[in-house]
N, C-alpha and C positions, 0 to 999 in steps of 0.2 A: 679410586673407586674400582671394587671388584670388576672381573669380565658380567659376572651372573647380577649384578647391582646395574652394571652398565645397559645389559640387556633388557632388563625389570625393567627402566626410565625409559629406552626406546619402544618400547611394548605399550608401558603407558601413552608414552606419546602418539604413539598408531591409535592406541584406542578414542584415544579425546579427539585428535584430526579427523578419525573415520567417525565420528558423533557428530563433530561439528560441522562436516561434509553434509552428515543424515540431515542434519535440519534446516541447513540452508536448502539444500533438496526439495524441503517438505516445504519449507513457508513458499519457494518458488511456484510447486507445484500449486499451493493453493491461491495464488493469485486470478489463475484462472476461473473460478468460482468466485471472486469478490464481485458483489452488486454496489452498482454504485459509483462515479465517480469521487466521492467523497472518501466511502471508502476505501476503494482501489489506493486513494494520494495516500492514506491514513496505513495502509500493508504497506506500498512502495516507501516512504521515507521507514517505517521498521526495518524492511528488509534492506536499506540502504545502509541504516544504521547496524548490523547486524554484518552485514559484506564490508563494511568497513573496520570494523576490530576484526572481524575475521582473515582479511588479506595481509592487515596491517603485522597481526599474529604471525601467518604463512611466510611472509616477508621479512620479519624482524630478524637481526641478526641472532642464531642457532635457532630457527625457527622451520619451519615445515621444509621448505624449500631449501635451505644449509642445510639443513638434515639429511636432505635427498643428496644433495650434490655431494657433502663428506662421505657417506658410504655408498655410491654410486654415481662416479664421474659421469659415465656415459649417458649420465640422461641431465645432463646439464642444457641439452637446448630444450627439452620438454618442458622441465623448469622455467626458463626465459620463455618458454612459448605461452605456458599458464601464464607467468605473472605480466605479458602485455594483456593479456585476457583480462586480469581484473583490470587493466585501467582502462579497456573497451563496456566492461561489462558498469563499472563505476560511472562513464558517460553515458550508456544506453538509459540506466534506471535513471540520471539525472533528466534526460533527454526527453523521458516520459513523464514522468514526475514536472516537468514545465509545460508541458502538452496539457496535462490534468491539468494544471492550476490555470494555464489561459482556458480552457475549457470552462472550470469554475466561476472564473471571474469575468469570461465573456457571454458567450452565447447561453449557457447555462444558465447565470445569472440576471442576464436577460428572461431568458424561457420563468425564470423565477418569479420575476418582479411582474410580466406577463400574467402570470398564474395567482401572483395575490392582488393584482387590481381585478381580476374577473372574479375572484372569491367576493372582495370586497363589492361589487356589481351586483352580485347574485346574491348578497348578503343584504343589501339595499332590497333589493327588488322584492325578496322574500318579505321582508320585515313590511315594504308599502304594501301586497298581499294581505298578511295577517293583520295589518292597522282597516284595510277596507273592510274583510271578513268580520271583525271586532264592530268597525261604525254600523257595518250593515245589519247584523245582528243586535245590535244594540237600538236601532232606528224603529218604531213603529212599523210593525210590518203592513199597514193601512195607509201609509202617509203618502205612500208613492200613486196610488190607484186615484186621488184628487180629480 
């Protein structure tokens, strides 16, 4: 492979790492804006799925990090210092992501179950309402006065 072929694939590769940088970036940032516990689990497993090809990439052999360390020794401990990163940052998301789902399936789904028995309450109660409204209307309006 030419020098000018060899540089073209390293350029490429800067550009697709600094892309795939940009969006991991992006879906982070927008986590903060998800409504929703249900939500937020439904971003967090994406964006876990998405940190995971992605380190797994950075990490592969000739991959972001061989990259970095073949043509710049010197930064082989920032290297090792990123990739314990990702296995702190791969436990954090997991770490939240069980937080949301006992959320979901505790207190949450409490608070739920909560909220459609007093639907179903006020769905009773309305209907006895509208069943009086209906007899009474329906009743001789003289019958009562006896």
């Amino acid at each position: 492979m030419s020098t000018a072929d060899w540089q073209r694939l390293i350029t490429q590769e800067e550009e697709r790492q600094l892309a795939a940088d940009r969006r991991i970036a992006a879906m982070a940032r927008s986590l903060r804006g998800v409504q929703g516990l249900g939500h937020l689990a439904l971003s967090l497993r994406h964006l876990r799925d998405m940190l995971e090809v992605h380190f797994s990439n950075e990490e592969a052999p000739d991959g972001f990090f061989d990259m970095i360390r073949d043509r710049a020794g010197l930064y082989v401990e920032r290297v090792e210092q990123l990739r314990q990163e990702h296995v702190a940052l791969m436990h954090d998301v997991d770490v939240i992501l069980d937080q949301v789902r006992a959320c979901l399936a505790g207190p949450v789904a409490a608070i739920r179950t909560q909220a459609g028995t007093l639907a179903d309450r006020i769905e009773r109660h309305e209907a006895r309402e509208s069943d009086l409204l209906g007899d009474a209307m329906s009743t001789d309006a003289g019958a009562g006065d006896g």
